[in-house]
N, C-alpha and C positions, 0 to 999 in steps of 0.2 A: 504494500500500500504506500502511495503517495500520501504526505499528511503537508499544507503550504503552513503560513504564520497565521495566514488569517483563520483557520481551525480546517479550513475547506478538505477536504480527502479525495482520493481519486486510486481506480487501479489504477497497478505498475504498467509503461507504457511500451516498456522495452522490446515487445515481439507483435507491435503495432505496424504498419507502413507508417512512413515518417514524409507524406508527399510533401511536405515543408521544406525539409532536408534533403529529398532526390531531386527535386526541382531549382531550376535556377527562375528567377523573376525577369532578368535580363534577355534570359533565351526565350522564354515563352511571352515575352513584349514583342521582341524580334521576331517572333514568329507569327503572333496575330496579326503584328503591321504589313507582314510577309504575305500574310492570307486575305487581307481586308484589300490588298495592292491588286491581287490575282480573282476577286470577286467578278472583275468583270469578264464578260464573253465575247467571241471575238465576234458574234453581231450588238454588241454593245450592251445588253442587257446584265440588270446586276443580277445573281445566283445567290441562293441562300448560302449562308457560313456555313451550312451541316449539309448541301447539298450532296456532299462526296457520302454521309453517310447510308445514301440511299440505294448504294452498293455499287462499285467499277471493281472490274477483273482482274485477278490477283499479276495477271500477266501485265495487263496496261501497267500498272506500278511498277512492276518489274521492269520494263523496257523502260517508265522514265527514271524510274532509280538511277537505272545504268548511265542515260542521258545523264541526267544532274550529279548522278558521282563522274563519270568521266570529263565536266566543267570543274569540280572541285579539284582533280587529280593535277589537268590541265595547270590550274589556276597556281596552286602549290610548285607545280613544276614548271612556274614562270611565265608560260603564255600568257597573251591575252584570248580571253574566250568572248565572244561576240551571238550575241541571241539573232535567233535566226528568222522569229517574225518581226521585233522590230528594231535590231542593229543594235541597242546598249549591252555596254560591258558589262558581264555577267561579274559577281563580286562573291567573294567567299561566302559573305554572309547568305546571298541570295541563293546560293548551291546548298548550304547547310539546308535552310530551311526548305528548298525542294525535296532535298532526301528525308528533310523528317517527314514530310506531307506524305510522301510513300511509302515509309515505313509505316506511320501510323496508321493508313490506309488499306496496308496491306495486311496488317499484323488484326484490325478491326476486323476486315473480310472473315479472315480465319479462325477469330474467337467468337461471330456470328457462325459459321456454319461449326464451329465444336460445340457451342451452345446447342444448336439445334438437332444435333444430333445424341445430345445428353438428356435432351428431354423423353 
């Protein structure tokens, strides 16, 4: 047991998830502003923030993983990398946060259909 000054108690916290502690505020800033940037469509209409939750193909992720890690790899190894619909320099930050939108996208797909198949 937890006991603070004020008398308050609480269980022991220790074999909790600590999302406080795994998470940084700085990356997932970067990442929403990443995501709020990429909302729009390329006939210009805005898309919901959770629209990717409505399920794409663990493959499409996969191919653009490899896209947006091969910008990161690039970027590290000096080049400059250039986006291909409309010419700005692609930035590390901007490759990070593409790999995590596939990861988390891809890693979603797969704990929905392990879910569904546990029920």
């Amino acid at each position: 047991m937890r006991q603070f000054s004020t008398g308050a108690t609480r269980n022991e916290d220790s074999h909790k998830n600590d999302y406080e502690g795994y998470l940084c505020p700085l990356v997932i800033r970067r990442f929403g502003d990443y995501m709020t940037l990429h909302r729009k469509q390329a006939d210009g209409k805005l898309r919901d923030s959770d629209n990717w939750q409505k399920g794409i193909a663990k493959d499409v992720y996969v191919k653009s993983l490899f896209r947006h890690f091969m910008d990161l790899w690039s970027i590290q190894r000096g080049h400059v990398v250039i986006d291909s619909e409309d010419g700005h320099e692609v930035t590390e930050e901007e490759a990070c946060c593409a790999i995590m939108f596939n990861v988390m996208g891809f890693l979603h797909e797969h704990l929905k259909a392990k879910n569904k198949k546990e029920e």
